[in-house]
N, C-alpha and C positions, 0 to 999 in steps of 0.2 A: 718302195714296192718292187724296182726292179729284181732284186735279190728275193724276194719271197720265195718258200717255198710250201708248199700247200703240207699239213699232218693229215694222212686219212686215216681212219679207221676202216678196216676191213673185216668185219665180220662173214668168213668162210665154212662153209658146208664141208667137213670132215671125210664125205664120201670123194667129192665130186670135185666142186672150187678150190678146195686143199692141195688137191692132186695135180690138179689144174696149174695152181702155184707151183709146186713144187717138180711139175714136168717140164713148166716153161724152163724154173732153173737147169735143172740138168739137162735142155735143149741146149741152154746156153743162148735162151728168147731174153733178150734188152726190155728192158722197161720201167718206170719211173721208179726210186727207192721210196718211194711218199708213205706206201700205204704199211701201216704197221699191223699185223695181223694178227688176228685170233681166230683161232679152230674153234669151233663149235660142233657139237654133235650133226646137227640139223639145222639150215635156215629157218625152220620154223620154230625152231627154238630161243631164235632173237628177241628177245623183249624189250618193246618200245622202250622201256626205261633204259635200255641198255643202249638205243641211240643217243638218246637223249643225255643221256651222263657221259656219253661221247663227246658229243660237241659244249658241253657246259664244263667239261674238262678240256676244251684247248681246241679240239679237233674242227680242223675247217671242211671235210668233207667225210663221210660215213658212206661206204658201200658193205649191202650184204649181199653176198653171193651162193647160193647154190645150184641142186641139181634141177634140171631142165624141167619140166611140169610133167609131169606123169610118170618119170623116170626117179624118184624118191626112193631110197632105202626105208623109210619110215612112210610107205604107203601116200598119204597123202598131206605130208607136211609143210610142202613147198607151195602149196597152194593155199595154206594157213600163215605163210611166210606173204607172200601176196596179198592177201587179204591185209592184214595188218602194216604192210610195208605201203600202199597205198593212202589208206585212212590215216597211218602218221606221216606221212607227204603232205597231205590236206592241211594237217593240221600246222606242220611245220612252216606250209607255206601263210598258212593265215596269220604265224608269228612273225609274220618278215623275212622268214629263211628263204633263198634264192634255189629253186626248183634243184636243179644244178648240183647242186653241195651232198645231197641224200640220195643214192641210187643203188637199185636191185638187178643182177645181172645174174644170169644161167649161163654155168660152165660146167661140160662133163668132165670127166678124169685125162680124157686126151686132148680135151681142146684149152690148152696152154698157149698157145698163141691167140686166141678169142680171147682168153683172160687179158693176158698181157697186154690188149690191143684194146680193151674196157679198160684199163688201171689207167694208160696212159692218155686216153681219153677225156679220164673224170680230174684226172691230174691238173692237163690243160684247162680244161674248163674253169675247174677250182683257183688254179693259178691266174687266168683270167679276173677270175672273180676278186680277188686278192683275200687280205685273213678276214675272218670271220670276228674273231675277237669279241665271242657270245660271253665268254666268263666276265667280262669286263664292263660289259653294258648290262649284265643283269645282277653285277654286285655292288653297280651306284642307285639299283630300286631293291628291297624285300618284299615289297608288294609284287614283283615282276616274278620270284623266285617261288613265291605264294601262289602265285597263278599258274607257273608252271606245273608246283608240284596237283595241284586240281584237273587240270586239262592229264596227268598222268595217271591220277586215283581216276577219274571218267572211261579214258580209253581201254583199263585194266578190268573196269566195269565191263564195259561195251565187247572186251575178248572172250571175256568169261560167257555173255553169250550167245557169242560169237562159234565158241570153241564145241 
């Protein structure tokens, strides 16, 4: 475990957190290579299954990032990103998932350093935590896999409304 190195998924806000990524590079801002990233339109267009088939594919930690709350190109989406990024916290943690692994962080377009200084944060922690190895423990149960996809059909219910 001393070699570990944490996979994160970062799901990023295309306005804001993208920018944010991509200003820290061209500051030439250090910070961990862990988090593998996707653009998205909107954090609020993250969908729990889209955490969730993150970490059941490999990944030992999941940050979604966008714009600061009130400050949404899509009005108020980031506060529907919230909502929902909360309630599957809840949920994740009631599976055994450690707090830690799943985090939501607000970064505008110039704050690249903020970014930077969240990634390498959630890095440490994760790398702390060591792997996660969720694919592994839930393809020695299909009852386990059965139960995820339920608590997934639930929350999709529960968004809908929600939304």
């Amino acid at each position: 475990m001393e070699n570990f190195e944490p996979k994160i998924v970062g799901f990023l806000c295309n306005w804001c957190s993208y920018r944010a990524a991509d200003l820290a590079g061209s500051a030439r801002i250090k910070y961990p290579p862990n988090v593998r990233v996707i653009r998205v339109m909107c954090s609020g267009r993250v969908d729990p299954a889209f955490v969730l088939k993150a970490f059941s594919m490999g990944a030992d930690g999941v940050m979604v990032a966008g714009c600061h709350p009130g400050e949404c190109h899509y009005i108020e989406q980031n506060y529907k990103a919230m909502r929902r990024f909360y309630m599957l916290k809840q949920t994740l943690v009631a599976m055994g998932l450690e707090p830690q692994r799943f985090e939501l962080v607000w970064a505008s377009a110039a704050e690249g350093q903020q970014l930077a200084e969240a990634i390498e944060r959630m890095t440490d922690n994760v790398r702390r935590l060591g792997p996660l190895r969720w694919a592994e423990n839930w393809a020695d149960d299909p009852q386990r896999e059965e139960a995820l996809q339920h608590i997934v059909k639930e929350h999709e219910e529960a968004l809908e409304v929600i939304s």
